[in-house]
MARLO-241387 format. One record per residue (C-alpha): x, y, z. Coordinates in steps of 0.05 Angstrom, whole numbers. Example, Ala and Ser with C-alpha at 12.3 -4.5 7.8 and 13.67 -1.06 7.14 Angstrom:
<vexlos>
      px      py      pz
     246     -90     156
     273     -21     143
</vexlos>
This chain:
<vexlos>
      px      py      pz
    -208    -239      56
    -150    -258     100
     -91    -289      67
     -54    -352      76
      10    -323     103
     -39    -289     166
     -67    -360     178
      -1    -401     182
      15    -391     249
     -56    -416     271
     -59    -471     215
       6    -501     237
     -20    -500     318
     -76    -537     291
     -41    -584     259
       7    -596     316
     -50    -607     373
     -87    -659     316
     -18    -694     310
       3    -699     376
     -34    -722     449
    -106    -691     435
    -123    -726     374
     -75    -777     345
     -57    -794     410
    -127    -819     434
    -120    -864     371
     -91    -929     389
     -61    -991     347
     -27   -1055     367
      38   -1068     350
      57   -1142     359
       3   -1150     411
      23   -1092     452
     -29   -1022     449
       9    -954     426
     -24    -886     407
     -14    -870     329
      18    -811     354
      78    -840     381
      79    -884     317
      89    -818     276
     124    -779     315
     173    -815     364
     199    -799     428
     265    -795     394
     237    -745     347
     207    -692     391
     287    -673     413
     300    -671     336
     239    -624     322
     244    -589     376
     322    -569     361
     300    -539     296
     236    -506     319
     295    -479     365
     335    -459     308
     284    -423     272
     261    -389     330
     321    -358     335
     322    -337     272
     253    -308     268
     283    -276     328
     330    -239     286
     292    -225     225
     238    -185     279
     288    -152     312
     328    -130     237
     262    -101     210
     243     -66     274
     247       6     266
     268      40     329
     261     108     302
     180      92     314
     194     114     381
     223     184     364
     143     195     333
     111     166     382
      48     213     409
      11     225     479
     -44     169     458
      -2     115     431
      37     117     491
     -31     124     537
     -60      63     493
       6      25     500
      13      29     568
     -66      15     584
     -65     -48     538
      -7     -79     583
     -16     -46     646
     -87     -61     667
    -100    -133     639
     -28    -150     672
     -51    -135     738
    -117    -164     731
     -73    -228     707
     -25    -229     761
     -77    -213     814
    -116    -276     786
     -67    -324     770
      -4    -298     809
      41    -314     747
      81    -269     711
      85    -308     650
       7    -314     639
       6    -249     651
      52    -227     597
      30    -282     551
     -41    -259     559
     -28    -188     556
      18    -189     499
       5    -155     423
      38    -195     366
      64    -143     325
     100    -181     269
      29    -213     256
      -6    -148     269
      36    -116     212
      16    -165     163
     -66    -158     183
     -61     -79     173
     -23     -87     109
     -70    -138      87
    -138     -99     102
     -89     -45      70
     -94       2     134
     -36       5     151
     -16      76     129
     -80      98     151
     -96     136     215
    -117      74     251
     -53      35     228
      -8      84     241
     -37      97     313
     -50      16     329
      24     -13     304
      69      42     351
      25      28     405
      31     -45     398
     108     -44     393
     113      -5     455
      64     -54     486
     109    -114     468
     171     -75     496
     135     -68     559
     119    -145     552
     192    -165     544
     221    -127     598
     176    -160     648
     197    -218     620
     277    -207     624
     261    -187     698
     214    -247     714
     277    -292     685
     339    -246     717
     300    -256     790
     306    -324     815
     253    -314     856
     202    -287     805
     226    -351     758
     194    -402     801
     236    -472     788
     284    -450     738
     330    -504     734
     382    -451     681
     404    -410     746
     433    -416     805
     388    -386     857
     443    -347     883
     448    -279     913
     500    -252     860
     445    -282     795
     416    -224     793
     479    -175     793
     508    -224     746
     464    -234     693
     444    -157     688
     518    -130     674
     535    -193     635
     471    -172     586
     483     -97     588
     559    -124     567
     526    -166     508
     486    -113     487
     541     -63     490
     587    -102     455
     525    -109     393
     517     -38     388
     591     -14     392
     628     -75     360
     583    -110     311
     541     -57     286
     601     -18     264
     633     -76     233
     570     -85     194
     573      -7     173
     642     -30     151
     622     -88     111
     572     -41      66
     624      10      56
     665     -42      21
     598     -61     -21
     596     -26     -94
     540      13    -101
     467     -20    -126
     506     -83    -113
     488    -135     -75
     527    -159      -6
     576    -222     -15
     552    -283      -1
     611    -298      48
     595    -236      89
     520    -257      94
     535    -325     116
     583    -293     176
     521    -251     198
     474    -317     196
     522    -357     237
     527    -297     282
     451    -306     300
     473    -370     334
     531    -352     369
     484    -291     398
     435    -341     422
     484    -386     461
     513    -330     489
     443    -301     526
     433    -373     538
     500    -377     573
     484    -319     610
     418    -332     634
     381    -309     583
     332    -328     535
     370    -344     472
     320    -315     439
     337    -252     471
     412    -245     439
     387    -263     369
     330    -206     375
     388    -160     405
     432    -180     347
     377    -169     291
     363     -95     328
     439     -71     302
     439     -97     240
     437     -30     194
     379     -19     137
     399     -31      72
     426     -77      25
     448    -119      83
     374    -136     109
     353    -141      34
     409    -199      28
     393    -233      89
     318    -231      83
     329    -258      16
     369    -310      39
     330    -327     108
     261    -321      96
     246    -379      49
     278    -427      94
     263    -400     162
     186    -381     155
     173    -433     109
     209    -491     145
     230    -479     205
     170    -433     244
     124    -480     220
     161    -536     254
     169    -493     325
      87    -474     319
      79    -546     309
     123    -567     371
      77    -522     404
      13    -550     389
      52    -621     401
      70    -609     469
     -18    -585     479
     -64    -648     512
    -126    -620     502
    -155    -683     543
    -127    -654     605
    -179    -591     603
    -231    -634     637
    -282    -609     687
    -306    -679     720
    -255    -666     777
    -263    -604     825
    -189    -589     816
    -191    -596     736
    -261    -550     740
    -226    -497     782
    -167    -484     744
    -210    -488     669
    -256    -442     698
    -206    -394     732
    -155    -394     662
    -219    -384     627
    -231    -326     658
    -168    -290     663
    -168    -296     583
    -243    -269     573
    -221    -210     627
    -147    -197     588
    -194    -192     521
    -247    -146     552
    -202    -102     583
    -154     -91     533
    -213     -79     478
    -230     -37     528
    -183       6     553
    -169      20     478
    -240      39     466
    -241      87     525
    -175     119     500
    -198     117     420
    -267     158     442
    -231     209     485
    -190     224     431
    -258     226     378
    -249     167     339
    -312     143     300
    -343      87     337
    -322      32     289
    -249      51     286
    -245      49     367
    -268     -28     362
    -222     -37     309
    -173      -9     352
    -193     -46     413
    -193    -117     374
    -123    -109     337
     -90     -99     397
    -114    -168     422
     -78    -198     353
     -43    -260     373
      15    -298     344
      90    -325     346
     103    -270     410
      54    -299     458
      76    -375     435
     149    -357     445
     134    -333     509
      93    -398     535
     138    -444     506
     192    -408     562
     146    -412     622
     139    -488     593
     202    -500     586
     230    -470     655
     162    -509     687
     130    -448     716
      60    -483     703
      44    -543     674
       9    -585     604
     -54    -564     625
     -44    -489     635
     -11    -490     576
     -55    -523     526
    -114    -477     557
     -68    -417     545
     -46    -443     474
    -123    -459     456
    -134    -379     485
     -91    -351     433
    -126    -390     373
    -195    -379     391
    -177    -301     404
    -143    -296     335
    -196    -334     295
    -249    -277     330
    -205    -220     319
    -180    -219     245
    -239    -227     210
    -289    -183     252
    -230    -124     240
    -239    -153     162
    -317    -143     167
    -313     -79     208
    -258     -47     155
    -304     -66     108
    -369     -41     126
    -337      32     157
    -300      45     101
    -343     100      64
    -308     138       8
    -309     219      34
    -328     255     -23
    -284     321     -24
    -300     374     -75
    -247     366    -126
    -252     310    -153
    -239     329    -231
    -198     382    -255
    -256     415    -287
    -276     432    -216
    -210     465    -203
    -181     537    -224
    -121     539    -263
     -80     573    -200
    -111     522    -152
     -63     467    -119
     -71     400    -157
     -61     344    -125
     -45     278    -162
     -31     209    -159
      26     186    -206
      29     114    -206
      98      71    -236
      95      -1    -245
     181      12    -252
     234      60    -260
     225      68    -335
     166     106    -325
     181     158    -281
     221     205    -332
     160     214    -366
     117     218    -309
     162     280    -294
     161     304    -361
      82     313    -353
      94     336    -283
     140     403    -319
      93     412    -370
      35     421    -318
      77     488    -295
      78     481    -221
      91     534    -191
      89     569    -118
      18     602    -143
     -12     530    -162
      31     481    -134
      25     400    -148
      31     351     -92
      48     288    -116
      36     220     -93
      84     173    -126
      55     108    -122
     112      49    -131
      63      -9    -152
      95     -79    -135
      68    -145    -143
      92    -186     -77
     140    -243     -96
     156    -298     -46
     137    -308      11
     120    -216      19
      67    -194      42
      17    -141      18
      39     -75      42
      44       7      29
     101      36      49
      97     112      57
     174     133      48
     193     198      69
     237     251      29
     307     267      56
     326     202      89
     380     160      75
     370      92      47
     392      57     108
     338     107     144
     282      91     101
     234      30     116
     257     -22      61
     223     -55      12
     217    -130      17
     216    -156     -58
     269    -219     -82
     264    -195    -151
     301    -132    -149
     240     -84    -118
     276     -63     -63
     339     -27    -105
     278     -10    -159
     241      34    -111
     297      66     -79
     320      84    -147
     254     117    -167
     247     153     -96
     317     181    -101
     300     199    -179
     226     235    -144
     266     265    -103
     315     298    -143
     273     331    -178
     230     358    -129
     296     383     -96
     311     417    -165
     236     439    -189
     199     494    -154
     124     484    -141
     122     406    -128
     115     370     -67
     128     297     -79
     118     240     -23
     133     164     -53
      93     109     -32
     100      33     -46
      46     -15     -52
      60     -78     -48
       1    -126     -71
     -20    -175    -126
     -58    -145    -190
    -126    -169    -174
    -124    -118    -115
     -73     -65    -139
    -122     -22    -157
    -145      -8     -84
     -88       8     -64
     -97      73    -113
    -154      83     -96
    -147      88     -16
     -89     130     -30
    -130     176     -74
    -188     180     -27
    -134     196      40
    -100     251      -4
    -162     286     -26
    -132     281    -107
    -163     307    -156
    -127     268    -217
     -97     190    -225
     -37     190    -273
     -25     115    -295
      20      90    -352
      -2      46    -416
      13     -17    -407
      56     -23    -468
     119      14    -460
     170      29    -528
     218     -16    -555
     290       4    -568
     269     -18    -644
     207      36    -636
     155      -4    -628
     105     -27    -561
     123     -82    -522
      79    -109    -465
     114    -106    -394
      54    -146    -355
     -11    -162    -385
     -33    -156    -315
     -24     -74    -317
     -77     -76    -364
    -125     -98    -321
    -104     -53    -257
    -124      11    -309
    -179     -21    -331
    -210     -30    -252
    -182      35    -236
    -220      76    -299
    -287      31    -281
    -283      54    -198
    -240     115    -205
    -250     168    -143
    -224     213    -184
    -199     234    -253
    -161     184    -295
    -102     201    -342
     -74     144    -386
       2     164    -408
      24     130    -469
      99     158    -467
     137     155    -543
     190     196    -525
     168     244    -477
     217     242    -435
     267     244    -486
     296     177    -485
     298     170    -403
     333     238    -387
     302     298    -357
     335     362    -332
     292     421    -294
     340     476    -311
     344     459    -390
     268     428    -402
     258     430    -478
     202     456    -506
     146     421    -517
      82     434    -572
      19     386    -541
     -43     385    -581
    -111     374    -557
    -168     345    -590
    -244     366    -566
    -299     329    -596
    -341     344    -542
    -362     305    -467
    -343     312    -406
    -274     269    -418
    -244     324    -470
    -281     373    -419
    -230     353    -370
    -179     344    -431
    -174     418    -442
    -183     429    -367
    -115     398    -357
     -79     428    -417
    -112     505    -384
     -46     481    -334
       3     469    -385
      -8     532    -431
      12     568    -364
      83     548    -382
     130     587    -421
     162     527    -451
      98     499    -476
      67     517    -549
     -12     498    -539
     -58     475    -604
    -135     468    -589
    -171     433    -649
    -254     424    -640
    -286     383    -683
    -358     408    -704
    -411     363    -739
    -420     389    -812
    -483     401    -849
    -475     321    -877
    -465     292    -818
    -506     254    -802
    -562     251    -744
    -557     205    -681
    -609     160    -694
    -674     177    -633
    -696     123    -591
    -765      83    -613
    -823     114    -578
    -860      53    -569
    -892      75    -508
    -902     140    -454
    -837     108    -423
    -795     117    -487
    -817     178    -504
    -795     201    -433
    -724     170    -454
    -724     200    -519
    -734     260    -492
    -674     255    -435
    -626     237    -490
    -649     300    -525
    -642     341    -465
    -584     313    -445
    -540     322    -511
    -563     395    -507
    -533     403    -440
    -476     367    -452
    -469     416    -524
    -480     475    -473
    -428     462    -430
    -388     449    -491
    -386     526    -515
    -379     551    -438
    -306     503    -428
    -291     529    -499
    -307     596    -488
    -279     601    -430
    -211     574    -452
    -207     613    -514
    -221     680    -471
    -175     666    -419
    -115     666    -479
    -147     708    -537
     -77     746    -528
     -25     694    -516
      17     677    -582
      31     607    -551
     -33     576    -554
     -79     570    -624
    -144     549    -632
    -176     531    -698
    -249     488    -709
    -254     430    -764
    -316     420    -796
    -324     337    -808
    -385     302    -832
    -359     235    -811
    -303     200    -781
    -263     190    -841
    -258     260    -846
    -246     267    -779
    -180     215    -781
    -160     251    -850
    -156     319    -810
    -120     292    -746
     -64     264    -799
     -64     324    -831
     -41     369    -771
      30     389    -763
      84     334    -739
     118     382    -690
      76     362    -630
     103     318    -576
      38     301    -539
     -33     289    -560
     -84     302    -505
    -149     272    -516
    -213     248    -472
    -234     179    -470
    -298     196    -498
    -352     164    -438
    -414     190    -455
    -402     212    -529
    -403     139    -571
    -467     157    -609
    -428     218    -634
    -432     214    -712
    -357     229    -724
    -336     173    -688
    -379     127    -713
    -336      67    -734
    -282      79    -703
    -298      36    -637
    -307     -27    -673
    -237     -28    -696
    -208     -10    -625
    -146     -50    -595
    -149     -21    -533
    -213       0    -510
    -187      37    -437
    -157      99    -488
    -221     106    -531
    -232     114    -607
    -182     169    -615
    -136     154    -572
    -126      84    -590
    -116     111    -663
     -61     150    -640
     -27      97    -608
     -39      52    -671
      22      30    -712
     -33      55    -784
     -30     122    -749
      47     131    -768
      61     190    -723
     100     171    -664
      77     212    -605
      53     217    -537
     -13     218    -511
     -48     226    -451
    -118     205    -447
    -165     234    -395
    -220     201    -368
    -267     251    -320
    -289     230    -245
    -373     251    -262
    -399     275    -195
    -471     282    -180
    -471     361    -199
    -431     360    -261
    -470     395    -299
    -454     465    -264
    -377     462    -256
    -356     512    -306
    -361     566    -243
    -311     537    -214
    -264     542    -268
    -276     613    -291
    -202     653    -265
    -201     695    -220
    -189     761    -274
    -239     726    -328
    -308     757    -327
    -354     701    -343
    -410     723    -365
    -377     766    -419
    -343     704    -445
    -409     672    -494
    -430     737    -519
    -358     759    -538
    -349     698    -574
    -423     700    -606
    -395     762    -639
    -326     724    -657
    -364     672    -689
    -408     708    -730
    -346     756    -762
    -310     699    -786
    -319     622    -807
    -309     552    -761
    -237     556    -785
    -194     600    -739
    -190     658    -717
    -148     715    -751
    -151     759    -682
     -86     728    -653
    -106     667    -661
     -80     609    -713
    -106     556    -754
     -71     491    -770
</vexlos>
C-alpha cells in the first residue's frame, strides 16, 4: 500500500484543477442579477497573487530542504550503468521531445525523474537499500542534474527562452548572467559554507543548534532566491544552491525540524494547488482542428517520453542481467513524477513559453503517469519478491568455526551494551568471525517517511546520511553507530555495518526480515520488550515491541533469539580488553528450539572467559505418558502413528546434538554437563531453582514443537509472555527470584531438518564414534554427571 505522504503531491493537484477553471469554474451563480463562476467566488482574483506568493515561498524552501539532503558524494559511487541509464533516460526521450514539440521546457519537463518523490516510493516498498534502489535513485539524480542544466541554459540564452520578459535580450545576457551565477555559487561554497562549519564548532556536543543561528540560515534561503532572481535566474535555483552547502549534521537536523512541518505541510500544498489552479481542463477540446492537433501531438510526445524511457532502462537493466521484473521496475520508477516536473512547468508558464492549454495537458501528463507508475512498481515488488532460501538458516546448520552472520536489532541505545555483551561471549574470532547487522529500529514521527538507512563505518557524522526523526532519533542512532563502531574497532573477529529502519510497528518487522534475507543471516537477535528498572524491576518501553517479536518469531527467515538483559552488560558499560567472566547455563529439554539452544552456546564455550553448564532434563520412570491420539478411524491411526514416529526422531536427534556436544568438550574443565531425572514439572522448576546462583545468562529454547512434553505440563497455562516459552517466561518471572539474563532461541525449521547434525559435527570430531562412546559412558555411570572430567550441579 502506498502511503499518504506519496499521494500528497497528486491529491493537492487534484484538488487545485476541481477548485479552480475545470470544475468550480464551469459552476455558475448570480450575484445580484449578474452570472459569476463559484470559482471566482472562492478564490478571488485578488487571492491568486496572495497564494501564489506563498506557493512561492515554499517553493523556495522545498528548494532548500532538496538541495540540504542531497548527497553529492552519490556521485563519487556512481557505476558504468547508472551513468549509461542516466544518460539514456534524459538523452533519448529529450530529443524525441524537442524534435516533436521544438520546446525545451516540455522536453525537460517530460523527460524529468522526481527524485525527492522517488526516494520516498523506494523507502516505502522498502527497496531502497536493495540492488534495484541503490542502482534506480543515483541514476535518477544524475538524470535530474542533466534536467537542470538544460534548464539554466534554456533560461541564460535569450534566444532558447522564447518571450522572457526577466532579461534583456541583449548580447552581453548571456556573459552576464553566467559569471554573475558562477560568482553566487562561489561565494556559497567559499563564504557561507564555512561560516556554517563555524557556527557548529561553537555548538556543544549532542547539543542542539541555537535557535538564533537557525533562523539566520532560514532567512538566508530568501535572500538566495532574490539574488538568482536578480540575476536572471530561477530563484529557485539560489535556494537549491544554498541548501547544497549547508553541512550534515546537527544543523540539517535543526532546520528540518524546524522547516518541514510548516513548509511541506502548508506551504507545498498551497504551490501544488496554484498549479492545478492555473489548469483549464475545458481547453483540451478536440471539436476544432487546431485544439485536435495540438491534444493529439502533446499526447503523443508524453506516451513516446514514457515508452522510451521504460525502455531504454529495460534495454540497459537486461544487458546488465537483471531478472525481468526488476528491469520493469526499473524502467517505471524512472518515469516517477512529482514537485520537479511541476516546478519546472510552472517556469515555462510563468516566462509564457507555451500557453493554459499546453500546460494543463502537461500537468494532467504527470498525474495520470504517477497514478500508473507507483502502484504497478507496488504490485510488481510484491509479486517478484521471493525469499532465496540460502543454506544456513539456523545455527544448528552451521560448524562452530563457521562465520555467523546475525542480525542484532535495538529499539535504542540502552540495548546495545548488552547486545555486545552477547556478541563477546559468542568468541568471534578471525577463525569464525561474526558479521553483524545492527538494525536501529525507529518508528517515523512527523511528517518522516519510512526508510533504511545503511550507514557506513568510518565516516564522520557530518559524512553519514542523517536520520530524520523530531524526537531525538537522529543523535540516538549516531550514538549507537559510534558505540557499534567502537567496538568493532577494539574487538577482533566482528564486522559490524549499522542500519536504520525507519517505519511504523505494524510493518517493522519487514524491515528485519528483508535485511535478514539480503545478508544471507543465519540468527535474529531482538530484545524483550521490557527492559530493567533502576529499582530492579521490568518496565515496558513500547507495548508495540511486543508485537514486532511476536510477527518476527511467527515469519522468521531465520533463527530467533529473544535477549532479556538483567545485567548483562553490567549496568551499561562494556570494555573488550577487560570482559569479565561470564558462567551461562543452558537448559535442554529437548526440540529443535534447545537443539539450536546448545548450538549457540557450542560458540560461547569457545571462549576462555566463559564457564559453560549443560543441564538435560530426562523423563523419569513416573512421568507420565503423552496421552496418543483417538484412533477413531484409518486416518487417525495414520496420525497416531506420525506423532509416534515423529517424537522418536525428534528423541534421536536429541542424543546425536548431545552427543555431539559432550564429545567435542569431554576434556575442557570449563564446560559441565550433568542430566536431571524429573517426573513432572514441579520437579523440573524445583531443580532449575536449585542450581547454583553464579550464572549470568540462562539459555533456553522456546520450546515449538515440544508442548505435549510431560515436564512442562502446566507450566504454559500460567505464562505472561508467551513469545519466551514455559521456561523462559519462568525465568523472567518476578516468583522465580533469581535475577538473570536469558536468551531464548527460537529455530528457523527448514524442510530437511531432520538431517542437520552433519553439518555440525567439527572438523577434528569423528562422528560416528560419538553415540557408541557415549553408549558406553552411560551405562558405567548414572543420569547424574559424569565423574570423567565432567561436573554435576
Amino acid at each position: 500500500m502506498i502511503s499518504d505522504s506519496l499521494l500528497l503531491p497528486m491529491q493537492c493537484r487534484h484538488s487545485g484543477i476541481v477548485l479552480g477553471p475545470s470544475v468550480l469554474g464551469k459552476i455558475v451563480i448570480h450575484e445580484a442579477g449578474i452570472p459569476i463562476s463559484l470559482a471566482e467566488v472562492l478564490f478571488p482574483v485578488a487571492s491568486h497573487r496572495l497564494l501564489e506568493t506563498m506557493g512561492l515561498i515554499g517553493l523556495l524552501y522545498y528548494l532548500f530542504m532538496v538541495g540540504m539532503e542531497f548527497d553529492l558524494q552519490i556521485f563519487e559511487r556512481l557505476r558504468e550503468k547508472v551513468i549509461a541509464i542516466a544518460a539514456a533516460n534524459m538523452a533519448l526521450p529529450f530529443i524525441v521531445t524537442l524534435l516533436a514539440a521544438k520546446v525545451v521546457f516540455i522536453g525537460s519537463a517530460t523527460t524529468v525523474t522526481s527524485f525527492t518523490v522517488l526516494v520516498r516510493v523506494l523507502a516505502e516498498l522498502k527497496i531502497l537499500n536493495s540492488e534495484l534502489g541503490q542502482l534506480v535513485l543515483p541514476s535518477a539524480v544524475l538524470s535530474d542534474l542533466m534536467a537542470w542544466i538544460l534548464l539554466a541554459a534554456t533560461v541564460v540564452l535569450p534566444a532558447s527562452a522564447g518571450t522572457n520578459l526577466d532579461i534583456a535580450p541583449t548580447k552581453f545576457a548571456f556573459l552576464w548572467i553566467s559569471v554573475s551565477g558562477i560568482a553566487f555559487t562561489a561565494a556559497c561554497w567559499l563564504v557561507i559554507r564555512p561560516t556554517m562549519c563555524w557556527i557548529l564548532r561553537r555548538t556543544p556536543e549532542g547539543e542542539p543548534v541555537d535557535d538564533v543561528y537557525i533562523s539566520i540560515i532560514a532567512t538566508g534561503v530568501l535572500a538566495a532566491g532574490i539574488i538568482t532572481d536578480m540575476i536572471g535566474f530561477h530563484a529557485v535555483y539560489g535556494a537549491f544552491v544554498y541548501g547544497l552547502v549547508v553541512p550534515r549534521g546537527p544543523l540539517t537536523i535543526g532546520l528540518r525540524n524546524r522547516l518541514e512541518e510548516f513548509v511541506i505541510g502548508l506551504l507545498m500544498p498551497i504551490f501544488l494547488a496554484t498549479c492545478g489552479l492555473k489548469a483549464d481542463l475545458s481547453l483540451l477540446k478536440t471539436e476544432d482542428e487546431k485544439g485536435a492537433a495540438v491534444v493529439s501531438t502533446l499526447s503523443l510526445i508524453i506516451v513516446v517520453s514514457f515508452v522510451v524511457k521504460l525502455g531504454s532502462s529495460m534495454a540497459i537493466a537486461q544487458y546488465n542481467s537483471m531478472p525481468a521484473p526488476e528491469s520493469l521496475s526499473l524502467g517505471l520508477l524512472m518515469n516517477t513524477k512529482g514537485p520537479i516536473d511541476m516546478i519546472i512547468l510552472n517556469i515555462g508558464k510563468h516566462k509564457k513559453i507555451f500557453d493554459v492549454r499546453t500546460y494543463s495537458l502537461l500537468i494532467l501528463g504527470s498525474i495520470v503517469t504517477m497514478a500508473a507508475v507507483t502502484p504497478s512498481v507496488a504490485i510488481l515488488n510484491k509479486t517478484s519478491r521471493i525469499r532465496v532460501a540460502h543454506k544456513r538458516r539456523n545455527l544448528q546448520r552451521c560448524r562452530p568455526d563457521m562465520e555467523l552472520r546475525m542480525v542484532a536489532c535495538v529499539y535504542n541505545a540502552r540495548n546495545v551494551p548488552s547486545v555486545i555483551s552477547l556478541l563477546q561471549m559468542s568468541n568471534p574470532t578471525k577463525r569464525s568471525p561474526i558479521f553483524v547487522y545492527a538494525l536501529h529500529l525507529l518508528e517515523p514521527t512527523g511528517r518522516a517517511s519510512a526508510m533504511l538507512i545503511v550507514h557506513e563505518i568510518g565516516k564522520s557524522q557530518g559524512q553519514r546520511q542523517v536520520v530524520s526523526n523530531p524526537s531525538g532519533g537522529a543523535m540516538q542512532s549516531e550514538q549507537i553507530i559510534a558505540t557499534f563502531e567502537s567496538y568493532e574497532q577494539h574487538a577482533g573477529g566482528v564486522s559490524v555495518q549499522p542500519v536504520t529502519a525507519i517505519s511504523p510497528y505494524s510493518t517493522m518487522h519487514e524491515d528485519i526480515f528483508n535485511i535478514a534475507e539480503e545478508r544471507h543471516s543465519t540468527l535474529i537477535i531482538l530484545p524483550f520488550h521490557k527492559q530493567l528498572s533502576m529499582a530492579g524491576d521490568f518496565e515496558d518501553i513500547n507495548p508495540s515491541i511486543r508485537s514486532v517479536n511476536r510477527s518476527v518469531l511467527a515469519n522468521a527467515p531465520c533463527s530467533v533469539g529473544i535477549l532479556v538483559d538483567r545485567g548483562l552488560s553490567g549496568g551499561g558499560r562494556f570494555s573488550v580488553s577487560q570482559f569479565v567472566e561470564q558462567h551461562v547455563a543452558v537448559l535442554f529439554f529437548g526440540g529443535p528450539d534447545d537443539r539450536e539452544a546448545l548450538a549457540y552456546s557450542w560458540r560461547m564455550a569457545e571462549h576462555p572467559s566463559v564457564n559453560l553448564t549443560v543441564v538435560r532434563f530426562l523423563p523419569g520412570e513416573e512421568a507420565p505418558v503423552p496421552p496418543s491420539p483417538a484412533l477413531s478411524c484409518a486416518s487417525g491411526e495414520h496420525a497416531s502413528m506420525t506423532v509416534v514416529e515423529d517424537d522418536s526422531l525428534q528423541r534421536q536427534l536429541d542424543d546425536e546434538c548431545v552427543n555431539e556436544f559432550r564429545l567435542r568438550y569431554v576434556s575442557d574443565e570449563s564446560v559441565m554437563y550433568t542430566e536431571k531425572v524429573v517426573n513432572n514439572a514441579s520437579e523440573a522448576v524445583a531443580a532449575i531453582r536449585a542450581m547454583n546462583s553464579i550464572h549470568s545468562m540462562y539459555v533456553v529454547g522456546r520450546g515449538q514443537g515440544r508442548e505435549s512434553s510431560p515436564l512442562l505440563a502446566g507450566l504454559t497455562e500460567w505464562s505472561e509472555y508467551p513469545e519466551l516459552g514455559a521456561i523462559g517466561d519462568m525465568l523472567v518471572s518476578a516468583d522465580f527470584g533469581a535475577h538473570v539474563s536469558v536468551l531464548v532461541m527460537q529455530q528457523h525449521l527448514g524442510d530437511d531438518a531432520g538431517g542437520v547434525m552433519e553439518v555440525m559435527v567439527a572438523p577434528d570430531s569423528p562422528k560416528l564414534q560419538a553415540p557408541r562412546y557415549f553408549d558406553n559412558a552411560n551405562h558405567r555411570s548414572r543420569p547424574g554427571g559424569f565423574s570423567d572430567g565432567w561436573s554435576a550441579i
